[in-house]
ROTIFI-314478 format. One record per residue (C-alpha): residue in one letter; x, y, z. Coordinates in steps of 0.5 Angstrom, whole numbers, padded with zeros to 4 digits, always signed. Layout:
// ROTIFI-314478
aXYZ ...
// end
This chain:
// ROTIFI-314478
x+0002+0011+0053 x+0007+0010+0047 x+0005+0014+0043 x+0005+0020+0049 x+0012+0017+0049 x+0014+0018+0042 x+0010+0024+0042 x+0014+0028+0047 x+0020+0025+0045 x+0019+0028+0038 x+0018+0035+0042 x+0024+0035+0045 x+0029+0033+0039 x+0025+0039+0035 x+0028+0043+0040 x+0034+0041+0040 x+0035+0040+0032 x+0032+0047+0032 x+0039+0050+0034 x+0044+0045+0030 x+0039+0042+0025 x+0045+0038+0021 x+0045+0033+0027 x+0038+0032+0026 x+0034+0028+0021 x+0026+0029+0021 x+0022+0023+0018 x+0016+0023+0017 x+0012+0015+0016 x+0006+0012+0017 x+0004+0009+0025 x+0007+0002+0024 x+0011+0002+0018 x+0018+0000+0020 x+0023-0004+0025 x+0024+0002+0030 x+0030-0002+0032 x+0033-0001+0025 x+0033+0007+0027 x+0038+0008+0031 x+0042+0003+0027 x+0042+0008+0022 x+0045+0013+0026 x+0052+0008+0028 x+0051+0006+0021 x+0052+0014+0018 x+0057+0015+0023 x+0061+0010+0020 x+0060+0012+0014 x+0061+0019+0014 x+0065+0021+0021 x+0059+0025+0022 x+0054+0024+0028 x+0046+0024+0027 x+0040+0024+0031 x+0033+0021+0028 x+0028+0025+0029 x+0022+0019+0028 x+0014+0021+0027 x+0008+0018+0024 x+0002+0020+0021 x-0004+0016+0019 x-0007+0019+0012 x-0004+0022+0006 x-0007+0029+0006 x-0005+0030+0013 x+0003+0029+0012 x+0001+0033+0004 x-0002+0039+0008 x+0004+0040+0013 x+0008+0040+0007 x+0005+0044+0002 x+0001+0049+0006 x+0005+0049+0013 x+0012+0048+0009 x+0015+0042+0014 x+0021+0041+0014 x+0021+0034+0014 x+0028+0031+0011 x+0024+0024+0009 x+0017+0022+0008 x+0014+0016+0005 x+0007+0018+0001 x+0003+0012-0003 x+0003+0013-0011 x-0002+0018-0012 x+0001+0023-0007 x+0008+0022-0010 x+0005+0023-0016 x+0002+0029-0013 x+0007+0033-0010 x+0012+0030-0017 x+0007+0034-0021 x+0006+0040-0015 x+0014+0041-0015 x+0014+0038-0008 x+0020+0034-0008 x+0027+0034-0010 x+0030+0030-0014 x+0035+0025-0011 x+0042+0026-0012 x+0046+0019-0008 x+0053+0022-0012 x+0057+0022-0005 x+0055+0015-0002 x+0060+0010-0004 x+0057+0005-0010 x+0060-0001-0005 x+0054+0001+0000 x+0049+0005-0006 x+0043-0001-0004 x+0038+0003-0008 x+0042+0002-0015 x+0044-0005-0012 x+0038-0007-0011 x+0033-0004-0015 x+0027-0009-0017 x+0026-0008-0025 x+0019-0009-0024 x+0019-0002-0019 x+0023+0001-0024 x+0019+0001-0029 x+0012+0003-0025 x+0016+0009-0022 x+0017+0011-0029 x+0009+0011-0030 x+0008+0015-0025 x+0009+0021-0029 x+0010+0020-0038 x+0014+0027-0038 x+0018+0026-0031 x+0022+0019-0029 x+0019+0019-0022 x+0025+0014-0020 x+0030+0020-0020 x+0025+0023-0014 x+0023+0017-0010 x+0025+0010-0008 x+0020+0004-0007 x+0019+0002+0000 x+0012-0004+0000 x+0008-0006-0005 x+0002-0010-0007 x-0004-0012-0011 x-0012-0010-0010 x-0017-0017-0010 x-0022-0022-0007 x-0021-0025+0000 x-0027-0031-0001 x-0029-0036+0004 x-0027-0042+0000 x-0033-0047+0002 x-0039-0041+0001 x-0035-0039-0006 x-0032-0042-0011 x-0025-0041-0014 x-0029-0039-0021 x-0034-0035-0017 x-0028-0030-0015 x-0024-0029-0020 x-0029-0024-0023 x-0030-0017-0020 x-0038-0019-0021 x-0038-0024-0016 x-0040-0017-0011 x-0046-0016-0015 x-0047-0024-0015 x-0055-0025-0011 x-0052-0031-0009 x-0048-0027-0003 x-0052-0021-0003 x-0051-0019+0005 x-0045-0022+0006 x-0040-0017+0002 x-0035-0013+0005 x-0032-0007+0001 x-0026-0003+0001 x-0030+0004+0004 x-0023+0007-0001 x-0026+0009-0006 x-0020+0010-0011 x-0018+0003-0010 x-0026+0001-0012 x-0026+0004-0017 x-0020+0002-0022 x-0022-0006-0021 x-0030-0004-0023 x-0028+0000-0029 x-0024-0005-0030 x-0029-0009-0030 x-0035-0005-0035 x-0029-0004-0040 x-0027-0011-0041 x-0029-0011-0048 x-0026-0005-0050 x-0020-0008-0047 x-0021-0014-0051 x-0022-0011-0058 x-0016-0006-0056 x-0018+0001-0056 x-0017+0002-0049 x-0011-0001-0045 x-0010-0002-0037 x-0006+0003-0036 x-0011+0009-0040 x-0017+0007-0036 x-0013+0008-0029 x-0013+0016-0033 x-0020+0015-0034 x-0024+0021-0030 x-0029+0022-0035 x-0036+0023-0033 x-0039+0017-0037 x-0034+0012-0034 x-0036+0016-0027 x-0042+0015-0028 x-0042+0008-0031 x-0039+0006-0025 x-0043+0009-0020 x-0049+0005-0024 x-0046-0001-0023 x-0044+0000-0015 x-0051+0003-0014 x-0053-0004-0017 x-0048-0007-0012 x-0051-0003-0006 x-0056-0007-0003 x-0052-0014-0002 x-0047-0010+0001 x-0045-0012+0008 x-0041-0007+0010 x-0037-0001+0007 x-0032-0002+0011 x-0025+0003+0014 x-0021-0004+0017 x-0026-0008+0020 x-0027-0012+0013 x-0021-0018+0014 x-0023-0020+0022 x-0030-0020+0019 x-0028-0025+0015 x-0024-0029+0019 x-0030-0030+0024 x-0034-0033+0018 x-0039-0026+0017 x-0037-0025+0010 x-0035-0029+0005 x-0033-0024+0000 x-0028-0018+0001 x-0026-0013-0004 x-0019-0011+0000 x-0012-0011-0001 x-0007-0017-0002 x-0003-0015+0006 x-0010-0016+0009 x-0012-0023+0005 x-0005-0026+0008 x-0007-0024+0015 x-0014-0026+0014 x-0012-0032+0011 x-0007-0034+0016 x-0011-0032+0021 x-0018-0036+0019 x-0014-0042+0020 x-0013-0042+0028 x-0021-0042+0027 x-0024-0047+0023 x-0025-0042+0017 x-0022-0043+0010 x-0021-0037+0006 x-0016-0035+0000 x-0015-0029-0005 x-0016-0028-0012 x-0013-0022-0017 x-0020-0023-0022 x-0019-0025-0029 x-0020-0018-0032 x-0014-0015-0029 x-0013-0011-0023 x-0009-0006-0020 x-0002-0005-0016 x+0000+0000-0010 x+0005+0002-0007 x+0009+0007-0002 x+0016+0010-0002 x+0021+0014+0000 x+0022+0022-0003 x+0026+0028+0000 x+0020+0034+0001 x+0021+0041-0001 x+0024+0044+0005 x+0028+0039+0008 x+0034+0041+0012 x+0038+0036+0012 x+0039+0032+0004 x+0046+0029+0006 x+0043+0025+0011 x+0036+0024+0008 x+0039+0020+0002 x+0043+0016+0006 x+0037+0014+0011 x+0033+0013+0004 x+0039+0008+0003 x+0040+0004+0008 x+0032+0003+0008 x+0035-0001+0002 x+0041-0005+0005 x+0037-0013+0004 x+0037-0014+0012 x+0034-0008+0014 x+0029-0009+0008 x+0027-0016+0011 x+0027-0015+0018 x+0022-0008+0016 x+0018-0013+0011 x+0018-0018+0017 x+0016-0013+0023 x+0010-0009+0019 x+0008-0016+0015 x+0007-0011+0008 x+0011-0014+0002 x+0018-0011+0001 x+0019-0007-0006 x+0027-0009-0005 x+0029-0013-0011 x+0035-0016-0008 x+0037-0024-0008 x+0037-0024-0001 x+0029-0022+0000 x+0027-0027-0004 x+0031-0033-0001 x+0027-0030+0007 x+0021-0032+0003 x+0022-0038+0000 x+0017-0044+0003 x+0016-0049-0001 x+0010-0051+0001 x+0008-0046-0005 x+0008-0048-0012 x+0013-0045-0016 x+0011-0038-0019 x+0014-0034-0024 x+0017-0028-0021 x+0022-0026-0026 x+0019-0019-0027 x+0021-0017-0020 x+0027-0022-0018 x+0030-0022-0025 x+0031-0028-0029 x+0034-0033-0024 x+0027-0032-0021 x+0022-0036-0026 x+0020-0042-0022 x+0020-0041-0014 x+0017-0042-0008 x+0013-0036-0005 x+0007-0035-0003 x+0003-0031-0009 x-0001-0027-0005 x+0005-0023-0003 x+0009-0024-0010 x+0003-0025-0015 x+0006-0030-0021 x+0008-0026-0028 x+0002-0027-0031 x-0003-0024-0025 x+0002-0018-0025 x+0002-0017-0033 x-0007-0016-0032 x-0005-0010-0026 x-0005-0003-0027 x-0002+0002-0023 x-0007+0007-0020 x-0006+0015-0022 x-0007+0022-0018 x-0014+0025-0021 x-0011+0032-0019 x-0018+0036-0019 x-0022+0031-0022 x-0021+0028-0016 x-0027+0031-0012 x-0031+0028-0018 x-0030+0021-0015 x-0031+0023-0007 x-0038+0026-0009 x-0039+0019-0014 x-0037+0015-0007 x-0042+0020-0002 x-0048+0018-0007 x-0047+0010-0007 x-0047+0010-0001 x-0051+0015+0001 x-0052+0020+0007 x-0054+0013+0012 x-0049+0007+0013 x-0054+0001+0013 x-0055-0002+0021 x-0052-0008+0019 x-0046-0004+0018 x-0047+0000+0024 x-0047-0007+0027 x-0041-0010+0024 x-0037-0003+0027 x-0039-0005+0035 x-0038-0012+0033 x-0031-0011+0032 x-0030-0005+0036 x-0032-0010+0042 x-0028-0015+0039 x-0021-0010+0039 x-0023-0009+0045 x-0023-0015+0050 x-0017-0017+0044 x-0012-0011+0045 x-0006-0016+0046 x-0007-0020+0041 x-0008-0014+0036 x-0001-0013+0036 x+0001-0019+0032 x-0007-0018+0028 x-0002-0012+0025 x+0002-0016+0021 x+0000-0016+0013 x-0005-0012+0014 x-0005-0006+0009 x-0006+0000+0012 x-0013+0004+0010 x-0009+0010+0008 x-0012+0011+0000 x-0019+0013+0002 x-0017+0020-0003 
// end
């Protein structure tokens, strides 16, 4: 019914921007993803900022390429829009946003500049070598790729290798990311350890690599992987393993927290682990599109998504990992409960021994053996059809088993599904 409620609403507002469009700003984010009671907030906040009224138009969509296809083939007027990396790096490539210019906010209220981690500014110029993606797009959440494991089935050093999903101790018991970009990076990563040892290849240049050996290489070793494979799993894989099912998840930090917090309340004791041989990072953020109508109010909505409390009370609502660099997001995470870890990288050198949980913040050292993913462009139809043949035409009936299981299992627990979306990452990079 909120959806419905939400959907009708949209129509309406459509409407009525149709005929006065500068009082409309259209965004465009993912189910989820943000403190809706931020969002008219944003409309007094740029009202008294600019003296001028605003009116959010406020829609979401749940895959990549659908928002993409709106924009690239159906030429969508959508003034903000929050692709993950690859589609950011996708749409910079295909000239698809406008680079932002934030000259007439005033440097007392840009928070974009004010509060850019410097560890996000150098990812985003990574993007693309020939364009700085940060003079296109702003991040929003981030996070790292790893293990979730069941800690009195798996050891600490059993997981922090990627072998452990090959390891026949486990076989039967192993859930893995139905995403096959996410999987790929950490097993390449895995298979070129000594390449990288010997220096003739970097982290960075194997999240480029879309040759047919390293395919190939990859696709032979998850074939090997295969029969102890539990289930290839869209988003079934962190309840599972808070009910005991499984003992090793290839996923995604956001999950694991969930996972973890809620393991606790039931007896079951699991934790996370970026692997030794490095891993990878991602991230979502804000860009204007090609055929947005209404800049002025884009940049300043991409700005107050960027004001330390909205990013905190955003981070607290979804349950994702703010890429906010400010002072004031660190300080709403420090528990000391956790050893301190080093988070300079990110917070700057005022945070080189603070208490945070470090599956959300990674310590330096984890983050210096992460790589941030790359757009294949039409390489990537090479790495949809390696995927469809490991897994082959028929999921296994464990599988199908575990799907019905946890589909009962929403079901008879609707309500509590609300609070069961909090730091879990949305299966939003299947491509």
């Amino acid at each position: 019914m909120k959806k419905l409620l939400i959907a009708v609403a949209a129509l309406i507002a459509a409407v009525a921007c149709s005929s006065n469009r500068e009082a409309f700003l259209k965004v465009y984010n993912w189910s989820d993803y943000i403190d809706e009671s931020v969002l008219p907030e944003f409309e007094e906040w740029y009202k008294a900022q600019t003296g001028e009224e605003i009116h959010v138009v406020y829609q979401t969509f749940d895959i990549n390429e659908t928002m993409l296809s709106k924009i690239e083939k159906g030429h969508e007027d959508y003034d903000v829009v929050c692709p993950s990396d690859y589609i950011i790096e996708r749409m910079l490539n295909n000239s698809l946003i406008l680079p932002l210019d934030f000259a007439s906010i005033p440097d007392s209220i840009n928070y974009i500049a004010l509060n850019k981690s410097p560890y996000m500014h150098k990812m985003f110029k990574e993007i693309n070598p020939e364009i700085d993606a940060n003079d296109y797009s702003v991040p929003y959440m981030w996070g790292t790729s790893g293990i979730i494991y069941n800690t009195r089935e798996v050891t600490a050093e059993e997981a922090s290798t990627w072998d452990v999903i090959r390891n026949p101790k486990f076989a039967g018991q192993i859930l893995i990311k139905d995403a096959p970009r996410d999987v790929y990076g950490p097993v390449l990563i895995y298979l070129k350890q000594k390449e990288l040892a010997e220096g003739k290849v970097t982290l960075q240049e194997l999240m480029w690599d879309s040759s047919d050996e390293s395919i190939a290489a990859v696709e032979a070793y998850l074939k090997q992987v295969k029969d102890g494979v539990l289930g290839w799993e869209a988003d079934f894989g962190k309840d599972q393993m808070t009910k005991g099912r499984g003992v090793i998840s290839l996923n995604w930090s956001g999950d694991a927290v969930w996972a973890i917090e809620e393991a606790a309340e039931v007896g079951v004791s699991l934790d996370y682990a970026v692997p030794e041989e490095g891993s990878n990072v991602w991230f979502d953020g804000w860009v204007i599109p090609k055929y947005a109508k209404n800049i002025k109010a884009a940049s300043y909505f991409i700005d107050f998504m960027c004001r330390p409390d909205i990013a905190i009370r955003n981070m607290e609502e979804t349950g994702y990992v703010s890429a906010n660099g400010a002072w004031e997001v660190l300080e709403s995470q420090i528990d000391e409960e956790y050893d301190p870890i080093d988070l300079s990288y990110f917070f700057g050198p005022d945070a080189d021994s603070v208490h945070v949980n470090p599956v959300l913040y990674p310590d330096q050292e984890v983050i210096d053996r992460c790589a941030l993913e790359h757009d294949w462009g039409a390489d990537t139809d090479k790495l949809l059809a390696m995927w469809s043949r490991v897994k082959g035409d028929n999921a296994s009936s464990m599988t199908y088993i575990i799907i019905v299981i946890a589909i009962v299992a929403l079901a008879a627990g609707y309500v509590a599904s609300k609070k069961n979306k909090k730091h879990g990452r949305k299966t939003h990079r299947k491509k």
